[in-house]
C-alpha positions in Angstrom: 155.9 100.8 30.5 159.2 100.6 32.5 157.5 100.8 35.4 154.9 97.9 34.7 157.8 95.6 33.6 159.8 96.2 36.7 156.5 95.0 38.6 156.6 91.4 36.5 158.6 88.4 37.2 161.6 88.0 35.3 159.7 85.3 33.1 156.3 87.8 32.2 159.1 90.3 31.1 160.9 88.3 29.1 157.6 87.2 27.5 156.8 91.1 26.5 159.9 91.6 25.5 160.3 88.9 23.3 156.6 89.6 22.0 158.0 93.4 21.1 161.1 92.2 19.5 158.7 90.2 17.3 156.8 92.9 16.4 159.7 95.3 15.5 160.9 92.4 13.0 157.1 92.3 11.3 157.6 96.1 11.2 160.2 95.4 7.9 157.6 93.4 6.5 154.5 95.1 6.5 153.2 98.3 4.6 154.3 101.6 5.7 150.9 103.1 6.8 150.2 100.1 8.9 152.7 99.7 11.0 152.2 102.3 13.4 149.0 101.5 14.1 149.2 97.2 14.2 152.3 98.2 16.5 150.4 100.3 19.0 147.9 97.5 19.1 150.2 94.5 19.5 152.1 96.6 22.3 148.9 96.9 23.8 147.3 93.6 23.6 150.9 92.3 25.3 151.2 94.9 27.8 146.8 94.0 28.8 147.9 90.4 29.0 151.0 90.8 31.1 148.9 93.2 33.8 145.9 90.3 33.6 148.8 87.9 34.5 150.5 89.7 36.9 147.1 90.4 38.4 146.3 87.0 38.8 149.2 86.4 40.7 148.7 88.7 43.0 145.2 87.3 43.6 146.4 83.6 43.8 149.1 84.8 46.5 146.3 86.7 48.7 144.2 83.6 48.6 147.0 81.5 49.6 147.8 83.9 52.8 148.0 81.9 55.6 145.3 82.9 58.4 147.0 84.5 61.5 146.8 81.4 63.9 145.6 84.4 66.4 142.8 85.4 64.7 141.5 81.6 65.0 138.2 80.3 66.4 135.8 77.2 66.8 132.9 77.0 64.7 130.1 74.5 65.7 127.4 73.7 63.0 123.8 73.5 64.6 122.5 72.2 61.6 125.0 70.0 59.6 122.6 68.5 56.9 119.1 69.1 55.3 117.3 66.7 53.1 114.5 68.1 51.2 112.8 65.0 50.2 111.2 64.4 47.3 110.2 67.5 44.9 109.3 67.6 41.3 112.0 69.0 38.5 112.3 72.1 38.4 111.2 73.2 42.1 113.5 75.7 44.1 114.1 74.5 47.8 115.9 76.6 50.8 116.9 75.6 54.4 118.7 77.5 57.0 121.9 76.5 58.4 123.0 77.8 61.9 126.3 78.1 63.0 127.7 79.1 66.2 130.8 80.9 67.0 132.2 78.6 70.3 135.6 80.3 69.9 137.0 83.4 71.8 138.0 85.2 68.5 135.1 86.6 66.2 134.4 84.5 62.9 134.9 85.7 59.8 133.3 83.5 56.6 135.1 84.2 53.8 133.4 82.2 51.6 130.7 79.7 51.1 130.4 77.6 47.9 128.1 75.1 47.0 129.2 72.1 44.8 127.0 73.2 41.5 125.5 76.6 40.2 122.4 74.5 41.4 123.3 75.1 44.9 123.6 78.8 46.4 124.8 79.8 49.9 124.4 83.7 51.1 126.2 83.7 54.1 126.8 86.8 56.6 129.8 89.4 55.3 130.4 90.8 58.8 132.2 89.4 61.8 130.2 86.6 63.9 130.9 87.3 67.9 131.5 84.6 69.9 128.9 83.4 71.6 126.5 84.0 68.6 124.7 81.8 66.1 124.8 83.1 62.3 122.4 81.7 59.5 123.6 80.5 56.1 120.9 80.4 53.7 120.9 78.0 50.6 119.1 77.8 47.8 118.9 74.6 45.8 117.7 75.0 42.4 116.4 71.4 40.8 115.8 72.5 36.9 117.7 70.2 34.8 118.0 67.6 37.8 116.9 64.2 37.9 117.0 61.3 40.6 118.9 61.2 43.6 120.8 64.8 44.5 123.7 65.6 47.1 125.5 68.9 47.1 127.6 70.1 49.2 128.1 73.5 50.8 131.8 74.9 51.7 132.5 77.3 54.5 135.6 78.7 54.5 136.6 80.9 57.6 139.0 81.6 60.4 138.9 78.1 62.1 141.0 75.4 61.9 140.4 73.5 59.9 139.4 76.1 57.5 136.8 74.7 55.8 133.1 73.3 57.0 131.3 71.0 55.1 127.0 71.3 55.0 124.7 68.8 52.7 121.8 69.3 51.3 119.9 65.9 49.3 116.8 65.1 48.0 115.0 63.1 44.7 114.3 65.4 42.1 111.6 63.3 40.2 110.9 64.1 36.7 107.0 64.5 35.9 106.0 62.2 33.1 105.3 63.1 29.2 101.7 64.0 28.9 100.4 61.2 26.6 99.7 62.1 23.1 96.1 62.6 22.3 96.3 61.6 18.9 97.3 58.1 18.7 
């Protein structure tokens, strides 16, 4: 446990150590028998927390990590914007984006994200050469849409800026109530 709190922040170990000081004061008022076992369970429960925390942290500060300005390139999108047209509710459209690497370092997408859990970009993991065009692939989902739809895609990569922008729209219409037979 030393070990773990010497790899928190000053604040996280304060935190468990005050949460463990507060245990050791329930410890005079509870029964006997239970106080081994509520203690080893509060000491974990703390110490889980304060790993997820630190964890997070860690994770936040990789994310963060400025890109080498080295390892830049230039991205040029082939295909910026698709619109699907018109297709009833419920219907699942997909386009193709191209992309071309126009820099003289290879591109590396790190992410792609649409703007809903409607809209879902598979993008390629490995390096794109320069010279070469890569394909993003999107999936738009229109269940539970109605109307007039524009999502958008985010590429995030080595370029500067790092993030692209694609589009995808549409009208999702919503097929009318079958009439009731009985009136």
């Amino acid at each position: 446990m030393k070990k773990m709190l010497k790899k928190m922040s000053a604040e996280d170990r304060q935190k468990v150590l005050d949460y463990i000081a507060n245990v050791q004061k329930a410890k005079t008022t509870m029964p006997k028998r239970n106080v081994k076992d509520v203690n080893a369970n509060m000491d974990a429960a703390a110490i889980a927390r304060a790993k997820a925390k630190a964890k997070n942290k860690t994770k936040a500060k990789a994310k963060n990590k400025p890109v080498d300005p080295a390892t830049l390139t230039k991205v040029e999108v082939l295909d910026r914007a698709f619109d699907f047209g018109t297709i009833p509710q419920g219907e699942k459209v997909s386009t193709v984006y191209r992309i071309k690497n126009v820099g003289k370092n290879p591109l590396k997408i790190s992410k792609a994200k649409g703007s809903c859990g409607c809209t879902v970009p598979q993008w390629p993991k490995e390096a794109i050469a320069p010279g070469e065009i890569a394909e993003i692939k999107v999936v738009f989902n229109s269940r539970g849409k109605r109307g007039k739809q524009q999502k958008r895609i985010t590429i995030t990569a080595n370029t500067d800026p790092a993030q692209t922008f694609l589009t995808i729209k549409g009208t999702v219409e919503v097929p009318e109530k079958p009439v009731d037979k009985k009136q």
